[in-house]
TORSERO-252489 format. One record per residue: z, y, x of N, C-alpha, C, O in turn; residue in one letter. Coordinates in steps of 0.2 Angstrom, whole numbers. Last residue first. Layout:
! residues N
(site (Z Y X) (Z Y X) (Z Y X) (Z Y X) "a")
...
This chain:
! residues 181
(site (-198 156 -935) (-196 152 -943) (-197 153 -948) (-194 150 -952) "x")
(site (-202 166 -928) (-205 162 -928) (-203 156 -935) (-208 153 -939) "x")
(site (-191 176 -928) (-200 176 -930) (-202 171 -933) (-205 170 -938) "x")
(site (-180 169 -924) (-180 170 -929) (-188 172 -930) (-191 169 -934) "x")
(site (-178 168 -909) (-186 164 -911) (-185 164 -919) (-188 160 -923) "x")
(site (-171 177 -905) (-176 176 -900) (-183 173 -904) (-189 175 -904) "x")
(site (-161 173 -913) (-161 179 -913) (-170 181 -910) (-173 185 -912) "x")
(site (-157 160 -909) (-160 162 -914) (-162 167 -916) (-165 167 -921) "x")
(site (-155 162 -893) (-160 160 -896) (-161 161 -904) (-167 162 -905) "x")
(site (-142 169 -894) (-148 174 -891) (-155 170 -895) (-159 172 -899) "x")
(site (-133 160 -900) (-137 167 -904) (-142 170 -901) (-146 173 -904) "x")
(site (-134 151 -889) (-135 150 -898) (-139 156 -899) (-145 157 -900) "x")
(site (-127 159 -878) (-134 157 -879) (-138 155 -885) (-144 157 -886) "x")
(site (-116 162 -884) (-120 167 -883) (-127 162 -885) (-131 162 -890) "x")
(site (-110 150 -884) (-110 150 -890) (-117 157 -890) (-121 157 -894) "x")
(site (-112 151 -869) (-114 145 -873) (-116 147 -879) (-122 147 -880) "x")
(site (-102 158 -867) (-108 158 -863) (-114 154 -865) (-120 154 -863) "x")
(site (-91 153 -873) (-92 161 -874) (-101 159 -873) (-105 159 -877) "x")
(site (-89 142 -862) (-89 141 -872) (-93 147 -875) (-97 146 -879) "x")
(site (-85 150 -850) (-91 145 -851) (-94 143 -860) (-100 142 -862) "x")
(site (-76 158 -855) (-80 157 -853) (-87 156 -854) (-92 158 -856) "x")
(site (-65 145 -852) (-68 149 -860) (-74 153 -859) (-78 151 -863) "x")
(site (-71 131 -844) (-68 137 -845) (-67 140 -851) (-69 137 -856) "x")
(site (-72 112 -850) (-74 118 -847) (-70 124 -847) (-65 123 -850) "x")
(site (-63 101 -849) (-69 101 -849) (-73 108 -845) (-76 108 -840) "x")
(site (-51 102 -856) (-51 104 -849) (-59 104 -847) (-60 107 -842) "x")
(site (-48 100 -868) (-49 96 -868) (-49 96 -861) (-48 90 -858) "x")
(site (-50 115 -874) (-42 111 -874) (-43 105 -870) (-37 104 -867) "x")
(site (-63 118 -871) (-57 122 -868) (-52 117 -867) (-49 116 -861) "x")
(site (-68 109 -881) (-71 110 -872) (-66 111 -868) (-65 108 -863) "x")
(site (-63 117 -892) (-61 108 -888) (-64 108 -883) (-60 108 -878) "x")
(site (-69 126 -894) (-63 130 -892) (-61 120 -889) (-58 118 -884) "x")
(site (-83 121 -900) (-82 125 -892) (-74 125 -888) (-73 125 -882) "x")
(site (-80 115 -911) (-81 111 -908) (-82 115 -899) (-81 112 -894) "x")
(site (-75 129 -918) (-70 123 -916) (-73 118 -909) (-70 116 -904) "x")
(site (-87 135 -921) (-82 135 -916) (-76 131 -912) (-73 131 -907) "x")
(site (-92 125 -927) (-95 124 -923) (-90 127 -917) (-88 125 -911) "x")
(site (-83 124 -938) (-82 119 -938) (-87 120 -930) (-85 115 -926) "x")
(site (-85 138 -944) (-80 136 -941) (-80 130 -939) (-74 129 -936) "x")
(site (-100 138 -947) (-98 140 -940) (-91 140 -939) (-90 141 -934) "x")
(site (-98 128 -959) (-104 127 -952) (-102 132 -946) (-103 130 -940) "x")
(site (-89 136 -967) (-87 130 -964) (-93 128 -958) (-91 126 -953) "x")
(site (-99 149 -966) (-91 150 -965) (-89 142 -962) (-88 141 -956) "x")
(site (-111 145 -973) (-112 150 -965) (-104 147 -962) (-104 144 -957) "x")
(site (-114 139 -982) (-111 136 -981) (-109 138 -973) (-106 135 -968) "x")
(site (-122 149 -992) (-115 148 -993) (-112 143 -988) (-106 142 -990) "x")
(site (-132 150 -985) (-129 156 -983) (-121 154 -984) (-116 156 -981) "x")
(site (-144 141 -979) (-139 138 -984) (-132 143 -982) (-128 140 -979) "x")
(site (-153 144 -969) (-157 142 -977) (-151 140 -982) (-152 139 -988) "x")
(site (-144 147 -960) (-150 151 -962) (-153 151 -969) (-154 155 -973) "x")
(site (-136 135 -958) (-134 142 -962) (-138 146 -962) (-136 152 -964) "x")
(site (-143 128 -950) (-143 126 -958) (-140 134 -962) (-141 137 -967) "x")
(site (-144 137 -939) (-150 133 -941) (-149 132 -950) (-153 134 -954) "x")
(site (-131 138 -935) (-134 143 -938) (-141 143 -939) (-144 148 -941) "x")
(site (-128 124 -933) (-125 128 -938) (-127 134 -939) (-125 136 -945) "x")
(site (-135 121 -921) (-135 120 -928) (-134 121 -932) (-138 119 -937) "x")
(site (-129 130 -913) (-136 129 -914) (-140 128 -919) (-145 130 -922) "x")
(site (-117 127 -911) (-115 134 -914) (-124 134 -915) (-126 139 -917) "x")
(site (-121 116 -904) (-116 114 -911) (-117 122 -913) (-118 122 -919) "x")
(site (-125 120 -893) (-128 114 -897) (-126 115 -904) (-129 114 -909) "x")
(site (-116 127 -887) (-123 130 -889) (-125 125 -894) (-127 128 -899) "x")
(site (-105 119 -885) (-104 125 -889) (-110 127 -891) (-110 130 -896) "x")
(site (-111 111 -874) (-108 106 -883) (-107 112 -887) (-107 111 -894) "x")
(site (-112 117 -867) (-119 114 -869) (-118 112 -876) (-122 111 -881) "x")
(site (-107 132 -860) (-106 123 -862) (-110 123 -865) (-113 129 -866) "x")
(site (-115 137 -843) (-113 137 -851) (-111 129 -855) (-112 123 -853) "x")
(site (-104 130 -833) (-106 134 -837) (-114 134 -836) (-118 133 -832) "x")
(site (-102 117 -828) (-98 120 -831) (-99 125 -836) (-97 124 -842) "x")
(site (-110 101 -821) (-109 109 -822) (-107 113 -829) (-110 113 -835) "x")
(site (-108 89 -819) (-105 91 -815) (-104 99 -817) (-100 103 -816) "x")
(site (-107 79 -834) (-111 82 -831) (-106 86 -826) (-100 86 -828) "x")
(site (-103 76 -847) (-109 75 -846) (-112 73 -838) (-115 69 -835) "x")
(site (-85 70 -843) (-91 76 -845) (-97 73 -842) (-97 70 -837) "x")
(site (-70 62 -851) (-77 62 -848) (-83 70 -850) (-84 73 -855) "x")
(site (-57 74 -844) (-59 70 -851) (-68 66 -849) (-71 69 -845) "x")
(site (-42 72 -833) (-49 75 -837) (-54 71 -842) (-54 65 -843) "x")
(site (-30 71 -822) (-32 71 -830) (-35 75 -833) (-33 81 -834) "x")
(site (-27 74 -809) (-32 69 -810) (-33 69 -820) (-38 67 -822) "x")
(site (-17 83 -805) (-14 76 -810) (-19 71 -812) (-18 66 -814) "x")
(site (-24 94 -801) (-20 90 -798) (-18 83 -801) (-17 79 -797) "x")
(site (-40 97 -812) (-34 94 -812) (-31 91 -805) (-35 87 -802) "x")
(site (-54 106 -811) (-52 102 -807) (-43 101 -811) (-41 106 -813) "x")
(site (-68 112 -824) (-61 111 -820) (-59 107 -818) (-59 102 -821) "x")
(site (-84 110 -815) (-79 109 -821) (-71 111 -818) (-69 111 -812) "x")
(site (-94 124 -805) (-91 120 -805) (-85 117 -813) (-83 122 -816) "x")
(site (-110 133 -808) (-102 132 -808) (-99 124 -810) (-100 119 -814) "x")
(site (-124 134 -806) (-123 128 -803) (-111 129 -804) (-107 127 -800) "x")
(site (-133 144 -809) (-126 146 -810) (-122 140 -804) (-119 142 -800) "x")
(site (-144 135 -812) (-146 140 -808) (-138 142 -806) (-137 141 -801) "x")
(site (-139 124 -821) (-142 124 -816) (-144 128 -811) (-146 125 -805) "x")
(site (-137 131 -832) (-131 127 -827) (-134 125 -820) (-131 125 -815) "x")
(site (-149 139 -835) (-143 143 -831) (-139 137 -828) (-139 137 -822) "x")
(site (-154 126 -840) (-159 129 -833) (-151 136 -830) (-149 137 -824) "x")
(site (-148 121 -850) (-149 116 -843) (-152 121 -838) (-151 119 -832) "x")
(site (-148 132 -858) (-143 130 -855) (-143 125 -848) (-139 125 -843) "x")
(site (-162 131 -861) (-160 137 -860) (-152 135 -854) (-151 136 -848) "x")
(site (-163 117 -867) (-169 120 -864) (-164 125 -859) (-163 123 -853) "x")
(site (-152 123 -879) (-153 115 -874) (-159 117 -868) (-156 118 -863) "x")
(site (-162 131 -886) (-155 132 -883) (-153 128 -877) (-152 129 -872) "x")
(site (-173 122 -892) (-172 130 -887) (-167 131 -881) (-167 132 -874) "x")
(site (-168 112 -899) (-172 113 -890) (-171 116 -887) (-169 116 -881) "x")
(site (-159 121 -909) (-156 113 -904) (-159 113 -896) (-157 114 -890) "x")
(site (-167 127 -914) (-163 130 -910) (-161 126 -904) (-161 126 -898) "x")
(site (-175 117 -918) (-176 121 -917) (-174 122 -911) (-176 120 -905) "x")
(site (-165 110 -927) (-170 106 -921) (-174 113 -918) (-175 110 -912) "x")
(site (-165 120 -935) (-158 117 -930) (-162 115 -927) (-164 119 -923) "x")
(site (-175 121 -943) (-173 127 -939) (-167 122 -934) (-167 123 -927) "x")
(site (-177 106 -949) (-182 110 -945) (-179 118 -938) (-181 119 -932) "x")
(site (-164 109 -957) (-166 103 -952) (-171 105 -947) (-170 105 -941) "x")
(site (-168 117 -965) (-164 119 -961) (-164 114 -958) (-162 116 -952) "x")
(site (-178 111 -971) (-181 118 -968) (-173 119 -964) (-173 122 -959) "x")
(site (-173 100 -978) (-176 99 -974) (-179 105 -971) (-184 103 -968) "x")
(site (-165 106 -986) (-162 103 -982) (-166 101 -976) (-163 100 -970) "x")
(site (-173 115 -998) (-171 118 -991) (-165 113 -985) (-162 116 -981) "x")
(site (-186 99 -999) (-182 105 -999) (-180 110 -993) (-182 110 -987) "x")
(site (-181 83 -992) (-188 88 -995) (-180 94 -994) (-175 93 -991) "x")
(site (-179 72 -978) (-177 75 -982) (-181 80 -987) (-187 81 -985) "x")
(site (-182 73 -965) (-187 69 -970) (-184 69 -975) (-186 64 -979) "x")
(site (-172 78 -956) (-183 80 -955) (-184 77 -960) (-190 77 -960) "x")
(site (-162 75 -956) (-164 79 -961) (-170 79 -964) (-173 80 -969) "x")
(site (-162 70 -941) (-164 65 -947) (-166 68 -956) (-170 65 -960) "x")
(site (-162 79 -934) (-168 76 -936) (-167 74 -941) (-171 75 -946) "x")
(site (-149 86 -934) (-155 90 -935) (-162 84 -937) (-167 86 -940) "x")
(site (-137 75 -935) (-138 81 -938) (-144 86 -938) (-143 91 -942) "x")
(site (-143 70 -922) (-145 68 -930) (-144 73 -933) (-149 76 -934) "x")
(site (-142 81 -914) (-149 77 -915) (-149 73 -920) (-155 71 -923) "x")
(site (-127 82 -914) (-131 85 -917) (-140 84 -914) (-143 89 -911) "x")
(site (-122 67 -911) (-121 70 -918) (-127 76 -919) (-131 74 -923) "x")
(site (-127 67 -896) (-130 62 -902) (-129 66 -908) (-133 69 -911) "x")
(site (-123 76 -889) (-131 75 -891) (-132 70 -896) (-137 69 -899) "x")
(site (-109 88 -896) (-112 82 -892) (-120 79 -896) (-122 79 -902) "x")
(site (-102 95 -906) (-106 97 -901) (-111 92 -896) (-116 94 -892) "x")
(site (-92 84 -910) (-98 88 -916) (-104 92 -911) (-110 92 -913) "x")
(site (-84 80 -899) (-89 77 -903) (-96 79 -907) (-101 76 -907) "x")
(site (-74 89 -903) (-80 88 -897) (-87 86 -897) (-93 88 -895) "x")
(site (-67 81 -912) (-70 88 -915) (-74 89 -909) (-79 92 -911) "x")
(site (-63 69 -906) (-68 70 -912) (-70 75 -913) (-75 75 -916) "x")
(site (-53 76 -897) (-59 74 -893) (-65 72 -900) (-71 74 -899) "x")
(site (-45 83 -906) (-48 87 -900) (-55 81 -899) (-60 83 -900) "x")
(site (-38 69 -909) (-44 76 -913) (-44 79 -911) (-46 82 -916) "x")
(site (-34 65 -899) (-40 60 -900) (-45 65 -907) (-51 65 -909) "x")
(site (-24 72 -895) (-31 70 -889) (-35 69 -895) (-40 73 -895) "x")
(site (-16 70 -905) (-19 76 -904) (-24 77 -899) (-28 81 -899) "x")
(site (-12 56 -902) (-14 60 -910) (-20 66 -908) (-26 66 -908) "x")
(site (-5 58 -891) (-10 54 -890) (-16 55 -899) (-22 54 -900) "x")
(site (2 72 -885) (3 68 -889) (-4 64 -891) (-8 67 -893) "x")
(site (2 79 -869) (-3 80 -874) (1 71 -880) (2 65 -877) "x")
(site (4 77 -856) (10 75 -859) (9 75 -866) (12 71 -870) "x")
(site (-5 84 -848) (-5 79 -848) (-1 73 -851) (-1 67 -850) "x")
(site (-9 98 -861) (-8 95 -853) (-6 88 -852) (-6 85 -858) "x")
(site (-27 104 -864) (-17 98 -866) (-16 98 -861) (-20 98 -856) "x")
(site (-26 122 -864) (-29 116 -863) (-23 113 -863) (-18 115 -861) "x")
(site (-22 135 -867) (-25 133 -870) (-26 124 -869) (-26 120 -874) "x")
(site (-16 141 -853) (-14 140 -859) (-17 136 -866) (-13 133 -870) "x")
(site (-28 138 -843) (-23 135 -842) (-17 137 -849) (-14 132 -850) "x")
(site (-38 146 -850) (-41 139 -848) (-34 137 -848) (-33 135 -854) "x")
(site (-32 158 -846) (-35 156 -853) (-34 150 -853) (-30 148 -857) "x")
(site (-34 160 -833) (-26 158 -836) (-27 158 -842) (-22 157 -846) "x")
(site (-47 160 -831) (-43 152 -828) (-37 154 -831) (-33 149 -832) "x")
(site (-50 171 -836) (-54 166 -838) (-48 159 -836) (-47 154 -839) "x")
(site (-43 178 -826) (-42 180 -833) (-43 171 -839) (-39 168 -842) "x")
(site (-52 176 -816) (-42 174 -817) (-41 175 -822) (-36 171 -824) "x")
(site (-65 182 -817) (-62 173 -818) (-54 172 -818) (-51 166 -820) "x")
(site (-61 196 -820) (-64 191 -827) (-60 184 -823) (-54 181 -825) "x")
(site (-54 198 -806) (-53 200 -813) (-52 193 -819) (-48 190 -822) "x")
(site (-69 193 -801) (-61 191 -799) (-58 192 -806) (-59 189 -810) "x")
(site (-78 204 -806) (-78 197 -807) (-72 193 -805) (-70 188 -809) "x")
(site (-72 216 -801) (-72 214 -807) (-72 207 -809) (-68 204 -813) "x")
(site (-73 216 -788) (-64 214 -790) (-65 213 -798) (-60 211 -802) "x")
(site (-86 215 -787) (-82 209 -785) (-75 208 -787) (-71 204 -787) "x")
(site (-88 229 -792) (-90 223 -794) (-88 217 -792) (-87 213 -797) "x")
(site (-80 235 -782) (-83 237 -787) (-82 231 -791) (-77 228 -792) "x")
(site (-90 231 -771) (-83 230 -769) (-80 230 -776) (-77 224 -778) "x")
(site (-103 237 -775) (-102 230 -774) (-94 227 -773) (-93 221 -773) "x")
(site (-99 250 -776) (-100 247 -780) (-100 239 -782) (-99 236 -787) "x")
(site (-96 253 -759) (-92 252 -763) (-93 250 -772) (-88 249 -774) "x")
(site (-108 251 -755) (-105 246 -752) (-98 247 -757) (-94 242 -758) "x")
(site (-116 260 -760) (-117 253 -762) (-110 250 -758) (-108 245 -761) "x")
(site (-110 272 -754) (-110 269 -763) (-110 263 -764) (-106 259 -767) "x")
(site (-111 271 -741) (-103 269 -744) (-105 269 -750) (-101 266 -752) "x")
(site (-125 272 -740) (-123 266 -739) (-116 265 -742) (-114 259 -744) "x")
């Protein structure tokens, strides 16, 4: 009984740990409320690229496209569900809470739950959907997706964390359903 009971002691200073870790990341990182009005508004376009409208067209409308634009159109949409699928059912199970501001300054979110972001799985979804069939353009498609995780972060939306957690779930599912493509 003193093992378990110290493993789990164990484990809970671990998790403490990560999420302080985790919130003085979030609190360096993110605008503060004095943020230059410029620099919001490109953080909040680069957010964007993760968001359901961008990357749904970004993956369907390809669909009717010939060639390899439209094989990588097919794998994002893909990934797109999957991952989407995947994401709704952890936030849901995890049920973690967004960050909270004393200053009340926060940006609109989907949704009450934090992790995994959705707009990191979404967009790093994509981008390894097209850069499957389009190798040279692997570097600007995943920096642009990364980008669009680390603005979650800046923006207060979400944790780091939560962006990590996300971008994971990306790759677990292509990794998951590359057979299948």
């Amino acid at each position: 009984m003193a093992d378990g009971h110290r493993q789990l002691t164990m484990a809970g200073s671990l998790v403490h740990r990560v999420a302080a870790r985790d919130r003085a990341l979030f609190d360096r990182l993110c605008l503060d409320a004095n943020a230059r009005h410029l620099v919001r508004i490109a953080w909040s376009i680069a957010t964007q690229v993760g968001g359901a409208a961008v990357t749904m067209l970004a993956s369907v409308i390809p669909l009717f496209a010939e060639g390899s634009l439209r094989v990588g159109a097919r794998r994002a949409t893909i990934l797109l569900v999957v991952s989407h699928m995947l994401v709704q059912l952890v936030k849901r199970t995890v049920d973690r809470p967004r960050p909270v501001f004393p200053d009340g300054r926060t940006v609109r979110a989907p949704d009450r739950f934090s992790f995994p972001s959705g707009h990191a799985a979404a967009a790093l979804s994509v981008a390894i959907g097209y850069a499957s069939v389009h190798p040279g353009l692997a570097v600007p498609l995943l920096l642009v997706a990364w980008t669009a995780g680390v603005s979650r972060v800046v923006l207060g939306v979400h944790f780091p964390a939560d962006v990590v957690a996300g971008q994971a779930l990306a790759v677990l599912t292509a990794v998951a359903v590359a057979p299948i493509l």
